[in-house]
mmCIF file as Biopython writes it, N, C-alpha, C and O atoms, coordinates in Angstrom:
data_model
#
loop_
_atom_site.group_PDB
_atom_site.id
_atom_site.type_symbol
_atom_site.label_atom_id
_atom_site.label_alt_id
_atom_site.label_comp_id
_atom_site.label_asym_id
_atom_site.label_entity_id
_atom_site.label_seq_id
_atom_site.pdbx_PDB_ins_code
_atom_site.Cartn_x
_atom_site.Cartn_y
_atom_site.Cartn_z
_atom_site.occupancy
_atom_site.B_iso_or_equiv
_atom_site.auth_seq_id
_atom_site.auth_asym_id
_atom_site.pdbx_PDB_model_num
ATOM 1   N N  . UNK A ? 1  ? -4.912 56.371 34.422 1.0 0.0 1  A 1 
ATOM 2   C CA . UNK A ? 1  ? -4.681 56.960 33.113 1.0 0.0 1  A 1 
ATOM 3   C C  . UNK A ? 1  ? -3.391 56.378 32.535 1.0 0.0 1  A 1 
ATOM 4   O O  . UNK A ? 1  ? -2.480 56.014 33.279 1.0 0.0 1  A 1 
ATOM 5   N N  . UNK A ? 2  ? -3.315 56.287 31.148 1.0 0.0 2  A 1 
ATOM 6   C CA . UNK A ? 2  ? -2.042 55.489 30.755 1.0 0.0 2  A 1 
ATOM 7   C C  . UNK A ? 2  ? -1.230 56.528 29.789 1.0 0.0 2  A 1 
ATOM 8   O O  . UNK A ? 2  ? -0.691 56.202 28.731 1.0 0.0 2  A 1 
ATOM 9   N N  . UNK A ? 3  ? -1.241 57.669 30.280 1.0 0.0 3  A 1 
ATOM 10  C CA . UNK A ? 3  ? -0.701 58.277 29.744 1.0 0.0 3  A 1 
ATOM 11  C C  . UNK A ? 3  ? 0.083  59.505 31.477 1.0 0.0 3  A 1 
ATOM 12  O O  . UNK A ? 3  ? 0.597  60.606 31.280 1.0 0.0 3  A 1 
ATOM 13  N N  . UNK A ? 4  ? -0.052 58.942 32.765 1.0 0.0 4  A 1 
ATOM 14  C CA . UNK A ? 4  ? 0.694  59.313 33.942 1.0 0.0 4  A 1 
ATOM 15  C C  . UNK A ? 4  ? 1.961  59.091 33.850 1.0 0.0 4  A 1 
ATOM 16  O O  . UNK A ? 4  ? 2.377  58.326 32.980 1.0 0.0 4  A 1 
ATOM 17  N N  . UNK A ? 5  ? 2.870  59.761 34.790 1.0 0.0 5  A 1 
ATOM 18  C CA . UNK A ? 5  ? 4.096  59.125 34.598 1.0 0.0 5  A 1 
ATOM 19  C C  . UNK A ? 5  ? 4.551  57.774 35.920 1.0 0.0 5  A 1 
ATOM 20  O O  . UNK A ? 5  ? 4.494  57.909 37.143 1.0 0.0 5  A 1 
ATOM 21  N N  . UNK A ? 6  ? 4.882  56.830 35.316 1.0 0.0 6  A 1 
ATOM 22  C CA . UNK A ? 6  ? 4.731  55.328 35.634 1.0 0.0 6  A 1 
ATOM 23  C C  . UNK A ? 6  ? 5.415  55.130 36.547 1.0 0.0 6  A 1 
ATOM 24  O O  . UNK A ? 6  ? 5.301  54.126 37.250 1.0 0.0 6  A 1 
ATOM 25  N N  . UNK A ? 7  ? 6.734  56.539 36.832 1.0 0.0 7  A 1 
ATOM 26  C CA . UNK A ? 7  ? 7.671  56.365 38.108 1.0 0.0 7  A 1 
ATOM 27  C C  . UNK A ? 7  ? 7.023  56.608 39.215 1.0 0.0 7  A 1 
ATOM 28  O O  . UNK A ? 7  ? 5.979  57.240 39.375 1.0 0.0 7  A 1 
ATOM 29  N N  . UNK A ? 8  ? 7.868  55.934 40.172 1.0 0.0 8  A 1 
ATOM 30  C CA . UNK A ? 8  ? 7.449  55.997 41.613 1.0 0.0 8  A 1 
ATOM 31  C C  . UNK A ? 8  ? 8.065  57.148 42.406 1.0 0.0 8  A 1 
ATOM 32  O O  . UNK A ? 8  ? 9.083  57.566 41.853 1.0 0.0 8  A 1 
ATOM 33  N N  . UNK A ? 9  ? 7.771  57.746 43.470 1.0 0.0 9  A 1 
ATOM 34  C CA . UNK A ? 9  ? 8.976  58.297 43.769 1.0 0.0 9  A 1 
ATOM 35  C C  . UNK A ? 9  ? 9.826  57.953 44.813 1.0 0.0 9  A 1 
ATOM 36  O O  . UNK A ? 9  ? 9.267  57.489 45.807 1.0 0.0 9  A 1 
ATOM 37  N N  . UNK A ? 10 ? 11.418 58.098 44.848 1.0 0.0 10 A 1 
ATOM 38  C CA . UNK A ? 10 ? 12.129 56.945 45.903 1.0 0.0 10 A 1 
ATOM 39  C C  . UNK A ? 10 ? 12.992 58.045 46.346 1.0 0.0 10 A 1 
ATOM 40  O O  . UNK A ? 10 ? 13.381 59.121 45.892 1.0 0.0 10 A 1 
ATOM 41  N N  . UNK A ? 11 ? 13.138 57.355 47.402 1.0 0.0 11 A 1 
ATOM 42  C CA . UNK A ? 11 ? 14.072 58.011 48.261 1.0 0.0 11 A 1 
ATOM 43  C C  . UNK A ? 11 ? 15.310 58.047 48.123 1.0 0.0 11 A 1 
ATOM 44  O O  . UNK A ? 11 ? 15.896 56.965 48.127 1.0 0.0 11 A 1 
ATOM 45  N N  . UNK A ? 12 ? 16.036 59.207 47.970 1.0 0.0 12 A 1 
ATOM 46  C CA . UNK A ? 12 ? 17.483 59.138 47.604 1.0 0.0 12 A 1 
ATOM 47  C C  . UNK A ? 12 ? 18.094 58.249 48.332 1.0 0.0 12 A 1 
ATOM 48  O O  . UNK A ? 12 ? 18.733 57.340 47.802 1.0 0.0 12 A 1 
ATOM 49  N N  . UNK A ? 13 ? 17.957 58.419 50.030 1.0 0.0 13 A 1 
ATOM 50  C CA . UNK A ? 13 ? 19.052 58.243 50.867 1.0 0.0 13 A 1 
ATOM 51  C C  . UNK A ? 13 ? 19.086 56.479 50.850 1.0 0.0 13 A 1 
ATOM 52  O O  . UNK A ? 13 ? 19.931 55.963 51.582 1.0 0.0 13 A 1 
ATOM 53  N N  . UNK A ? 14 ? 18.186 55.560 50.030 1.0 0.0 14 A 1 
ATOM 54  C CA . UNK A ? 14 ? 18.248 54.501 49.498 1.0 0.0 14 A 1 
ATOM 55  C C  . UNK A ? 14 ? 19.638 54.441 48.811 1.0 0.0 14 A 1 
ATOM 56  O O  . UNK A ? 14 ? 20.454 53.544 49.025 1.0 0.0 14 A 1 
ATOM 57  N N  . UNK A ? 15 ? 19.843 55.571 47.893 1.0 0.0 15 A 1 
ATOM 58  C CA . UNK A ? 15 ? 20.731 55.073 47.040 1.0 0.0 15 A 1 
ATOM 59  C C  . UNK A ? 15 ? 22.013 55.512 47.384 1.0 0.0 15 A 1 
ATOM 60  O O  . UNK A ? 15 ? 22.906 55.341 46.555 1.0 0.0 15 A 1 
ATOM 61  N N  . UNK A ? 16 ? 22.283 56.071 48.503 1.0 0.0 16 A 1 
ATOM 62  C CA . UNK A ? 16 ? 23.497 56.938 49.254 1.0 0.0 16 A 1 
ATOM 63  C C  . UNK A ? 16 ? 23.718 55.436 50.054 1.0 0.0 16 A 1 
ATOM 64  O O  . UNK A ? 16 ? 24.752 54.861 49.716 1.0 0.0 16 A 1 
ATOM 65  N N  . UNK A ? 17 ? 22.919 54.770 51.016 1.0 0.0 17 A 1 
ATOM 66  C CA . UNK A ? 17 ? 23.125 53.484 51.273 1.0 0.0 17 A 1 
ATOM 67  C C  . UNK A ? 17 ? 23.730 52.261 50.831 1.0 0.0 17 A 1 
ATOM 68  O O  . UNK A ? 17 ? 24.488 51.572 51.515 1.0 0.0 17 A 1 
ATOM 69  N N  . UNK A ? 18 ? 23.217 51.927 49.191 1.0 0.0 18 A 1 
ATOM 70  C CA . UNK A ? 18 ? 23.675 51.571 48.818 1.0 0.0 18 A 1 
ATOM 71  C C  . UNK A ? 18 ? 24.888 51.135 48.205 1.0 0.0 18 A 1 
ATOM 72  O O  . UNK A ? 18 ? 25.285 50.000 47.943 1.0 0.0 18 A 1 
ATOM 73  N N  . UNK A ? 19 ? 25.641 52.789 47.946 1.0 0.0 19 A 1 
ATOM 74  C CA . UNK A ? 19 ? 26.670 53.273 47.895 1.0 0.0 19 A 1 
ATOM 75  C C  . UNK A ? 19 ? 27.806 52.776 48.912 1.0 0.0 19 A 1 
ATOM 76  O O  . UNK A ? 19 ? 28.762 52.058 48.618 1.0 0.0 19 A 1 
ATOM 77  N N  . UNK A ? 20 ? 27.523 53.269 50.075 1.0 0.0 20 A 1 
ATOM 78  C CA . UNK A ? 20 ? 28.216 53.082 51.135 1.0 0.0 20 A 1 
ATOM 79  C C  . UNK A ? 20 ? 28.331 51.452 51.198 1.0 0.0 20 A 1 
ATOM 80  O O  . UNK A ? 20 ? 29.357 50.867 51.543 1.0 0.0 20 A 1 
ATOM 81  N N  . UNK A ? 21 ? 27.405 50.967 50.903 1.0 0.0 21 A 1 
ATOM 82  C CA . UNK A ? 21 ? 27.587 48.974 51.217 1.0 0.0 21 A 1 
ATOM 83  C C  . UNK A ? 21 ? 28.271 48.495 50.417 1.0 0.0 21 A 1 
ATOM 84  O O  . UNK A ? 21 ? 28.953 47.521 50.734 1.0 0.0 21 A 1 
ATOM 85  N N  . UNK A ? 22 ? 28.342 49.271 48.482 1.0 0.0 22 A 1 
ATOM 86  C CA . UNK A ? 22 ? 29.607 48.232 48.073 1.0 0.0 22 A 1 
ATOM 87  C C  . UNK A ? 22 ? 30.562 48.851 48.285 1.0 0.0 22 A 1 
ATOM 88  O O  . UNK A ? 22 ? 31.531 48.122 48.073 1.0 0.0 22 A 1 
ATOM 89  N N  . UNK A ? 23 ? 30.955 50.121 48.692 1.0 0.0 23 A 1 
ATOM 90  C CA . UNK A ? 23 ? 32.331 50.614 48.998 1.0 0.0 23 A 1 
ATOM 91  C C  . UNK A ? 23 ? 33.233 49.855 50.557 1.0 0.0 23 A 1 
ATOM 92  O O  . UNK A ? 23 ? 34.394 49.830 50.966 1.0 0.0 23 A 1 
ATOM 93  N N  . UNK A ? 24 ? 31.870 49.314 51.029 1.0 0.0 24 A 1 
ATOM 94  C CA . UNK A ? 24 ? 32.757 48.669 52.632 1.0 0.0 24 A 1 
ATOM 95  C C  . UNK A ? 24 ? 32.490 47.206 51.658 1.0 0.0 24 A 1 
ATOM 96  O O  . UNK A ? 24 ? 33.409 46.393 51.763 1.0 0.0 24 A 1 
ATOM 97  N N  . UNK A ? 25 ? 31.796 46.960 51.101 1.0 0.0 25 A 1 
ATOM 98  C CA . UNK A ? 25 ? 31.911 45.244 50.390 1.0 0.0 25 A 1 
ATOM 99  C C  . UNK A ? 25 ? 32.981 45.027 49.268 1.0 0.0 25 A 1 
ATOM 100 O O  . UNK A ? 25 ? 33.452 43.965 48.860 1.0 0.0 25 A 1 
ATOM 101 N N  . UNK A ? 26 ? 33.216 46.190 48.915 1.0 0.0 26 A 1 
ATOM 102 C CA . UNK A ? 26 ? 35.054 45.958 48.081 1.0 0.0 26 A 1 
ATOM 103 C C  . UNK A ? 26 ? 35.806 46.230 49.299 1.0 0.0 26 A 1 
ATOM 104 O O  . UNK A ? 26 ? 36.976 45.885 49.134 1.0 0.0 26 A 1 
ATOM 105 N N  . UNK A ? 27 ? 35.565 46.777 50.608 1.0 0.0 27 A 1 
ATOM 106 C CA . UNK A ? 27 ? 36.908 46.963 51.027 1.0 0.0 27 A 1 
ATOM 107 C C  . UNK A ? 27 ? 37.283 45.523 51.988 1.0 0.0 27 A 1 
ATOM 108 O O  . UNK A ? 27 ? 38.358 45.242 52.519 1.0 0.0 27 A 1 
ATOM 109 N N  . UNK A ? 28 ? 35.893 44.689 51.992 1.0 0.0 28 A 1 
ATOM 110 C CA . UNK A ? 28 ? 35.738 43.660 52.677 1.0 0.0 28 A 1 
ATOM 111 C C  . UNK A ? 28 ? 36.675 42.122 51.116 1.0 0.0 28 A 1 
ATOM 112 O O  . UNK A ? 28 ? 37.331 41.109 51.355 1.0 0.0 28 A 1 
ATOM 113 N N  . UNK A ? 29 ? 36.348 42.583 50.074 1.0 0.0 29 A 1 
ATOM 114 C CA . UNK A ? 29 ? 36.415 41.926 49.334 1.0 0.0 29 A 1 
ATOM 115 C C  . UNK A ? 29 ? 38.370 42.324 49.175 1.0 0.0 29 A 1 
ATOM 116 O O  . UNK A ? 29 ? 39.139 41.433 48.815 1.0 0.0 29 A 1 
ATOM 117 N N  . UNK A ? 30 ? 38.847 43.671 49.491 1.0 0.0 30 A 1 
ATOM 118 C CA . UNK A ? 30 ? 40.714 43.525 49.258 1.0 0.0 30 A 1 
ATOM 119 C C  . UNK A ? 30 ? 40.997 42.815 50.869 1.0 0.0 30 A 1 
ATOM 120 O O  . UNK A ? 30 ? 41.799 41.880 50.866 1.0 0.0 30 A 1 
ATOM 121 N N  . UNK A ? 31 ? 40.557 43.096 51.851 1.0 0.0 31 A 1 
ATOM 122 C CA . UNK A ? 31 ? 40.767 42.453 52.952 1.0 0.0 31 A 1 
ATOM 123 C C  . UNK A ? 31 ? 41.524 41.245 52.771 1.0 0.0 31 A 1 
ATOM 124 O O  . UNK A ? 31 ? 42.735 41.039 52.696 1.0 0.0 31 A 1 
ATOM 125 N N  . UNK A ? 32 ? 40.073 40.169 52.695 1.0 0.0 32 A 1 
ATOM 126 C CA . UNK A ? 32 ? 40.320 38.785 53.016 1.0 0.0 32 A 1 
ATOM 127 C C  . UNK A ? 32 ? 41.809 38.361 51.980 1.0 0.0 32 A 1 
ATOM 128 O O  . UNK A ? 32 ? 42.695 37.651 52.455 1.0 0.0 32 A 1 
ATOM 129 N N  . UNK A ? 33 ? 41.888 38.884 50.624 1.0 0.0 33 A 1 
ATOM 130 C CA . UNK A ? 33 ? 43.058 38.353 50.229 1.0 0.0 33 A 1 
ATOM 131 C C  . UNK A ? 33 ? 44.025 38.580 50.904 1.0 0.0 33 A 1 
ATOM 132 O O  . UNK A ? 33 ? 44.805 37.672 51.191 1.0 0.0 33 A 1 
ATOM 133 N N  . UNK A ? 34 ? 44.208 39.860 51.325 1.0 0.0 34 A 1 
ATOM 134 C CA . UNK A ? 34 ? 45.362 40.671 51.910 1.0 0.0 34 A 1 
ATOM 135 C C  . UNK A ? 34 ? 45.741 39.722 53.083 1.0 0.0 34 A 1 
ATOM 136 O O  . UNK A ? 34 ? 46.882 39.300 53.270 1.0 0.0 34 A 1 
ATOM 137 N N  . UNK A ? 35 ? 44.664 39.436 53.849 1.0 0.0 35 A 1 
ATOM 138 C CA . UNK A ? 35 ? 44.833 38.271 54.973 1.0 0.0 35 A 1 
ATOM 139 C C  . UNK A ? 35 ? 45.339 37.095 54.858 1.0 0.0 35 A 1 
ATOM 140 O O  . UNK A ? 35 ? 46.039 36.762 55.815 1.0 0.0 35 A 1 
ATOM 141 N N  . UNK A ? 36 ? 45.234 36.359 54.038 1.0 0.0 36 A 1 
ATOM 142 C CA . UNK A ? 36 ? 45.324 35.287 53.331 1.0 0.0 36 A 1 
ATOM 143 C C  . UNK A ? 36 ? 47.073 35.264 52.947 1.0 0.0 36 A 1 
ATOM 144 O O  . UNK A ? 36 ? 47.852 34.535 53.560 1.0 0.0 36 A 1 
ATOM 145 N N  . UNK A ? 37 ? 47.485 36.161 51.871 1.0 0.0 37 A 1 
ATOM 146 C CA . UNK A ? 37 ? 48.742 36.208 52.210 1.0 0.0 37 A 1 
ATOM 147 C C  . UNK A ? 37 ? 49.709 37.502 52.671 1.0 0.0 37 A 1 
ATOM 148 O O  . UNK A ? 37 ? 50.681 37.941 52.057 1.0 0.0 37 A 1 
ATOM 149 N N  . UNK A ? 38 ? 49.285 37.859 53.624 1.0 0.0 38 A 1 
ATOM 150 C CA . UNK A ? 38 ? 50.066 38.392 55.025 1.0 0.0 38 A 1 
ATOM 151 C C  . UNK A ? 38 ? 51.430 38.376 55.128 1.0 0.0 38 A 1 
ATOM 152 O O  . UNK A ? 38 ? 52.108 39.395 55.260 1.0 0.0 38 A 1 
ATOM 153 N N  . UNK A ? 39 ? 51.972 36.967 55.059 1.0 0.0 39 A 1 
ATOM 154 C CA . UNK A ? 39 ? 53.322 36.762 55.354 1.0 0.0 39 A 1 
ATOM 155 C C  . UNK A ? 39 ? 54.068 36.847 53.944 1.0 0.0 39 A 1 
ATOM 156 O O  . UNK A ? 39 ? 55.285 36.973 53.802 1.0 0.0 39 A 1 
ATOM 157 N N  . UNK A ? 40 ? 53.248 36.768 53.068 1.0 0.0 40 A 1 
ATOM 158 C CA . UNK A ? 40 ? 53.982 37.008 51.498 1.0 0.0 40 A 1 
ATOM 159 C C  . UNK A ? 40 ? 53.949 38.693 51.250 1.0 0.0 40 A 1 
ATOM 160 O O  . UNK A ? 40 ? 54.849 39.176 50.564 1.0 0.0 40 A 1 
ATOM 161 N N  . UNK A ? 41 ? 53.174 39.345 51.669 1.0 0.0 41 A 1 
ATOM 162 C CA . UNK A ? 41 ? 53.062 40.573 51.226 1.0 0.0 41 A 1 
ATOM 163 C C  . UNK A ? 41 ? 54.308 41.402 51.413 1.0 0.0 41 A 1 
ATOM 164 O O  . UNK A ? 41 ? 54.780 42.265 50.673 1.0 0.0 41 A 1 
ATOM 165 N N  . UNK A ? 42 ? 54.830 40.838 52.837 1.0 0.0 42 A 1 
ATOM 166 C CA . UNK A ? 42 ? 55.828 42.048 53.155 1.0 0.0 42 A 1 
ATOM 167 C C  . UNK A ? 42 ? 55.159 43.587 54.028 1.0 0.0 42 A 1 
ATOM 168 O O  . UNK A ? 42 ? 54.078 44.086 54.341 1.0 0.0 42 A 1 
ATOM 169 N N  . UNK A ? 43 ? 56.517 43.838 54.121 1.0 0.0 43 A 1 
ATOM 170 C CA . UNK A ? 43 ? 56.059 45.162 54.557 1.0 0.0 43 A 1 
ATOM 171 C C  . UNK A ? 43 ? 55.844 46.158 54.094 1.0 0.0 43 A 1 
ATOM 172 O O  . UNK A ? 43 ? 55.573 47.029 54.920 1.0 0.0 43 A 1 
ATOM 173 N N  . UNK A ? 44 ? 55.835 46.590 52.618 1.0 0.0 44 A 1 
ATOM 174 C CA . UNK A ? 44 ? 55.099 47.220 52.424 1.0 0.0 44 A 1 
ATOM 175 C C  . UNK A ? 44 ? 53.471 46.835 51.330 1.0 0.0 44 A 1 
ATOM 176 O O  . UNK A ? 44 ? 52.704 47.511 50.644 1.0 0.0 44 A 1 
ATOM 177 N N  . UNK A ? 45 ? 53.560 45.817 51.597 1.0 0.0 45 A 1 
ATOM 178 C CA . UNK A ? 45 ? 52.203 45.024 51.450 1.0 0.0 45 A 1 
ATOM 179 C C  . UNK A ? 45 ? 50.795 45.560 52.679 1.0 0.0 45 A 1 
ATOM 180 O O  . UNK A ? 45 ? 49.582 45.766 52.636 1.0 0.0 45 A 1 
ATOM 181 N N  . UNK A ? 46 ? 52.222 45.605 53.962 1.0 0.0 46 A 1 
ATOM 182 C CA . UNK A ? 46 ? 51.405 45.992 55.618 1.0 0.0 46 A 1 
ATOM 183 C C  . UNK A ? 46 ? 50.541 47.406 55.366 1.0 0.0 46 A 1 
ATOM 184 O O  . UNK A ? 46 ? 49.350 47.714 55.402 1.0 0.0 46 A 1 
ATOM 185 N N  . UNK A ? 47 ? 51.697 48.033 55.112 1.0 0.0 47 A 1 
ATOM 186 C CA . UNK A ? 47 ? 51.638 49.812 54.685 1.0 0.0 47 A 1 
ATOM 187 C C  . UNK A ? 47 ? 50.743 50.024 53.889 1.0 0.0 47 A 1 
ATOM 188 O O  . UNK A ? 47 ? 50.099 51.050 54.105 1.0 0.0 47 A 1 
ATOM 189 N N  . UNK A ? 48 ? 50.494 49.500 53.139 1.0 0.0 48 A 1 
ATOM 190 C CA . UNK A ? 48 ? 49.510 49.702 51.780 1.0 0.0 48 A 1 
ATOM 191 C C  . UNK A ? 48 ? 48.510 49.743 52.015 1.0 0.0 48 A 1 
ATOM 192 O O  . UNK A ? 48 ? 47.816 50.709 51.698 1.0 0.0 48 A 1 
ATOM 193 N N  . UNK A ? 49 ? 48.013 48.617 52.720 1.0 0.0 49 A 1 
ATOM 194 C CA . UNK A ? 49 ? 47.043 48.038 53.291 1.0 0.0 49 A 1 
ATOM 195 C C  . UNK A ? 49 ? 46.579 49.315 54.322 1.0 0.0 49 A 1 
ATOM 196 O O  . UNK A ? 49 ? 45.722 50.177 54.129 1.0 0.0 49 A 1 
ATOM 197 N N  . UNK A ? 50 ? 47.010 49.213 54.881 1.0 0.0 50 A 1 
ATOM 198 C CA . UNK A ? 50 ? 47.374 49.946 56.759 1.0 0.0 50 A 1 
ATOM 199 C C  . UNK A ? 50 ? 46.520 51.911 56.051 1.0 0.0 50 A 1 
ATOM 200 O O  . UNK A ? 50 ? 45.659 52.481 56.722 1.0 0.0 50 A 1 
ATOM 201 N N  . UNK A ? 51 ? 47.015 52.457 54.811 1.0 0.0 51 A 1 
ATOM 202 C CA . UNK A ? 51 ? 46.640 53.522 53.952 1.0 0.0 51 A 1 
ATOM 203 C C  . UNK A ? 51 ? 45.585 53.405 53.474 1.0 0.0 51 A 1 
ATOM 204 O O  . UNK A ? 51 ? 44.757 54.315 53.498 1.0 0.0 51 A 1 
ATOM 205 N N  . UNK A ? 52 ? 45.358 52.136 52.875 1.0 0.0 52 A 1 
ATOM 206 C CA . UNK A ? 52 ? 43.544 51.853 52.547 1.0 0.0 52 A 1 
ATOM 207 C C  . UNK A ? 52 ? 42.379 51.872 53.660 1.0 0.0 52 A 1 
ATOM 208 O O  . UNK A ? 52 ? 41.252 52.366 53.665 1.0 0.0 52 A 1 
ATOM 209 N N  . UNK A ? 53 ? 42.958 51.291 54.398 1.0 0.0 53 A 1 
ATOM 210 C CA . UNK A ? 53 ? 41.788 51.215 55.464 1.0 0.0 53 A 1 
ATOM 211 C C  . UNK A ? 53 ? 41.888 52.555 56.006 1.0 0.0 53 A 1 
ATOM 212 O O  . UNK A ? 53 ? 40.844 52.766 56.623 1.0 0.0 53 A 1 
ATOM 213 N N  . UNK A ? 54 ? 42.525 53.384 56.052 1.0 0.0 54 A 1 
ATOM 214 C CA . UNK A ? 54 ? 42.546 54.582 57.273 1.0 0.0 54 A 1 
ATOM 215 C C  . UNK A ? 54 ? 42.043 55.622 56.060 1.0 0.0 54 A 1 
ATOM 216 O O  . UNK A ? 54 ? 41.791 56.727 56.541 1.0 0.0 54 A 1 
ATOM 217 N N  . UNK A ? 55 ? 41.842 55.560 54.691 1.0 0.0 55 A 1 
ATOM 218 C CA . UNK A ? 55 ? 41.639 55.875 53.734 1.0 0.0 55 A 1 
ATOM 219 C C  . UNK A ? 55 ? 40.171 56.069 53.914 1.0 0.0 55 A 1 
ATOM 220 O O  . UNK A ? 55 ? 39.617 57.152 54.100 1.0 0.0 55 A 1 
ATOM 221 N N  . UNK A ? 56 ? 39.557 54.801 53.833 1.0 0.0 56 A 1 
ATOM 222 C CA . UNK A ? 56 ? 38.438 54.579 54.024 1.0 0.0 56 A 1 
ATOM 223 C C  . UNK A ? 56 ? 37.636 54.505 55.658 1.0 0.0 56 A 1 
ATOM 224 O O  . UNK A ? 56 ? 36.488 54.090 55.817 1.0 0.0 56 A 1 
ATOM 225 N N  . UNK A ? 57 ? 38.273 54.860 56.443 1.0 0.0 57 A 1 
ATOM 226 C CA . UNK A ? 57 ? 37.791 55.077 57.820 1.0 0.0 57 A 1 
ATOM 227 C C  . UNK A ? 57 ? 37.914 56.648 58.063 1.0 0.0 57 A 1 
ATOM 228 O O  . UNK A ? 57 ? 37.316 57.194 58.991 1.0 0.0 57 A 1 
ATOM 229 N N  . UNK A ? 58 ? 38.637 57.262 57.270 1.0 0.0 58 A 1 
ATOM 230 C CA . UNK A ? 58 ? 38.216 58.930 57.186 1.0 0.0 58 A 1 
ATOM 231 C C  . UNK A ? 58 ? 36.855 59.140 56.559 1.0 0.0 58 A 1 
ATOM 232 O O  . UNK A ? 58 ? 35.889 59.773 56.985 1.0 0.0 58 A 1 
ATOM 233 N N  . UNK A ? 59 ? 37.043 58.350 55.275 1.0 0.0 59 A 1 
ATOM 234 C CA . UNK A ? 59 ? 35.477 58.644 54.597 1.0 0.0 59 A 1 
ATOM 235 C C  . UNK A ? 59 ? 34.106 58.280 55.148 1.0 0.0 59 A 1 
ATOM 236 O O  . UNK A ? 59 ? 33.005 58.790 54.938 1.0 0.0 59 A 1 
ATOM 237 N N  . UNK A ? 60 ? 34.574 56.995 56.105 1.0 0.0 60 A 1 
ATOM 238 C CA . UNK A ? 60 ? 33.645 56.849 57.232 1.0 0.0 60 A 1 
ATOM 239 C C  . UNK A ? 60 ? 33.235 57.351 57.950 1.0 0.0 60 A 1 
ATOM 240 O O  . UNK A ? 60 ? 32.023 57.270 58.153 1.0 0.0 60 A 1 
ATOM 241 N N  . UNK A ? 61 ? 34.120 58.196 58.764 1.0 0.0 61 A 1 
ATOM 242 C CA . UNK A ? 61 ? 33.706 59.385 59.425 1.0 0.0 61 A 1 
ATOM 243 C C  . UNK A ? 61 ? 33.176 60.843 59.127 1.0 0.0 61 A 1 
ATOM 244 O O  . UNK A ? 61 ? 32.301 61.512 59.677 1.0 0.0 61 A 1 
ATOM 245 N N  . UNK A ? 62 ? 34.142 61.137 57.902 1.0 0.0 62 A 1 
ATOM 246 C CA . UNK A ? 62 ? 33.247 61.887 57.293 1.0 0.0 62 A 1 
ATOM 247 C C  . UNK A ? 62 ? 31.712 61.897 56.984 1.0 0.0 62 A 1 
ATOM 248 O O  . UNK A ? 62 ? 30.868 62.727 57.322 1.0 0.0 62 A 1 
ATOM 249 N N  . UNK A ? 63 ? 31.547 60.474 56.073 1.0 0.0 63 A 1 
ATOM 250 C CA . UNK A ? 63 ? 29.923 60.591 56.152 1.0 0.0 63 A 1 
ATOM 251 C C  . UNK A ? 63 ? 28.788 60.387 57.538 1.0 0.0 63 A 1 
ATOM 252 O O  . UNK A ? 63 ? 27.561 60.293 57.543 1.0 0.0 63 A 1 
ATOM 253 N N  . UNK A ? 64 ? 29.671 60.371 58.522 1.0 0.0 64 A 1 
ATOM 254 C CA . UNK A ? 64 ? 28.998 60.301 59.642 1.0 0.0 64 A 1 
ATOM 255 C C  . UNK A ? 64 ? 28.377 61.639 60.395 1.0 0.0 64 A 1 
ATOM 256 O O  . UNK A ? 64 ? 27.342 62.005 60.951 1.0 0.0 64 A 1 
ATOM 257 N N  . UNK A ? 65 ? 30.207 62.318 59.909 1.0 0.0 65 A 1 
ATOM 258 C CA . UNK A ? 65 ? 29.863 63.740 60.363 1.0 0.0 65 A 1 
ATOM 259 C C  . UNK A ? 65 ? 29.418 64.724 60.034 1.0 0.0 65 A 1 
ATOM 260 O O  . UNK A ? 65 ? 29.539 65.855 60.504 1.0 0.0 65 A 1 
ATOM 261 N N  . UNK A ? 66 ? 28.542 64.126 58.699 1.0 0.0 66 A 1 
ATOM 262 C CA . UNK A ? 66 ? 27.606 65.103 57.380 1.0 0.0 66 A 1 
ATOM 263 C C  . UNK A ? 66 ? 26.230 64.557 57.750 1.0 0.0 66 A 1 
ATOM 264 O O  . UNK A ? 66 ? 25.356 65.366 57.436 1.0 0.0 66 A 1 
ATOM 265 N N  . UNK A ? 67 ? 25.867 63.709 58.183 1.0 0.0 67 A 1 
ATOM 266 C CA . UNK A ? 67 ? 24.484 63.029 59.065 1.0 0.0 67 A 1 
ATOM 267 C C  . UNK A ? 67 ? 24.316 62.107 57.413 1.0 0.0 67 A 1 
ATOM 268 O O  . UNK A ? 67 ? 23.207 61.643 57.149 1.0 0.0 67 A 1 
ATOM 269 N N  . UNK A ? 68 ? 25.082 61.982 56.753 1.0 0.0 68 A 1 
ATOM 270 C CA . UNK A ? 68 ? 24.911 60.881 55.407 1.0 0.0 68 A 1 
ATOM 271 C C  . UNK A ? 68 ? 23.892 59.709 56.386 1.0 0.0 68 A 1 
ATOM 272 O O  . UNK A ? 68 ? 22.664 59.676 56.305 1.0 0.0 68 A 1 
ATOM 273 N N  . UNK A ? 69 ? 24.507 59.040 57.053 1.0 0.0 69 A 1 
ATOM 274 C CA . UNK A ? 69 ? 23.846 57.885 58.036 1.0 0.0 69 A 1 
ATOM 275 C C  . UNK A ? 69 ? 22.722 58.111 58.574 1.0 0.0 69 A 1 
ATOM 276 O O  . UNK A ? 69 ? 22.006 57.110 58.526 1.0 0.0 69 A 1 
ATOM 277 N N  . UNK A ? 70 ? 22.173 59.130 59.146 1.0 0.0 70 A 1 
ATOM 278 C CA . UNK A ? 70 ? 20.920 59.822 59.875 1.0 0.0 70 A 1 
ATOM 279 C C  . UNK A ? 70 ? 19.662 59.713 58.904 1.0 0.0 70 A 1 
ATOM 280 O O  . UNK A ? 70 ? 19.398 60.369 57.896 1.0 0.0 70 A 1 
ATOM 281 N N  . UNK A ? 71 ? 18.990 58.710 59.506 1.0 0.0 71 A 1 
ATOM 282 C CA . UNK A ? 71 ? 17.520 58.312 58.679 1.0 0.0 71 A 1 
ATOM 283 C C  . UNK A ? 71 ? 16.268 58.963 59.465 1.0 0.0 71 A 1 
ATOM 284 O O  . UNK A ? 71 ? 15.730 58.285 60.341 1.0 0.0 71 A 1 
ATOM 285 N N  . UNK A ? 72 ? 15.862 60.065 59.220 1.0 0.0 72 A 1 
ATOM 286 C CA . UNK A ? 72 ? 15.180 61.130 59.875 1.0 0.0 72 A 1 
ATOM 287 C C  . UNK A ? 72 ? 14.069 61.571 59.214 1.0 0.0 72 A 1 
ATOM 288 O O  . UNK A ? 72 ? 13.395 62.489 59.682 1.0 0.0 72 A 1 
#
C-alpha cells in the first residue's frame, strides 16, 4: 500500500553505539596531537590531558555499569 508508513523500525542501541564511537574517535583524534607535541606542551599541557582522559574513562565506566554496552 502506498499510503503505509515507509519507516523501518531500528534499534536504538544502534544509535547509543554510535555515539559512544565518535566520542572515543574525538578522544582518539585530541590524543595523537597531544602526542606529537608532548615535549612542547609542558606540564600543564600533561595535566590537561591526564583530566580528559580520566574524564572520559569515568564515562566509560559508567556506561558499562548501566549495561549501555550489553547487546541482549
Amino acid at each position: 500500500n502506498a499510503f503505509d508508513d515507509a519507516r523501518m523500525k531500528f534499534d536504538v542501541r544502534f544509535y547509543l553505539v554510535s555515539i559512544l564511537f565518535i566520542i572515543f574517535d574525538l578522544e582518539i583524534a585530541f590524543l595523537f596531537p597531544w602526542a606529537v607535541a608532548f615535549k612542547d606542551v609542558g606540564l600543564v599541557g600533561f595535566w590537561s590531558m591526564m583530566v580528559f582522559l580520566a574524564v572520559l574513562t569515568i564515562g566509560f565506566a559508567y556506561e558499562w555499569k548501566k549495561g549501555a554496552l550489553e547487546w541482549e
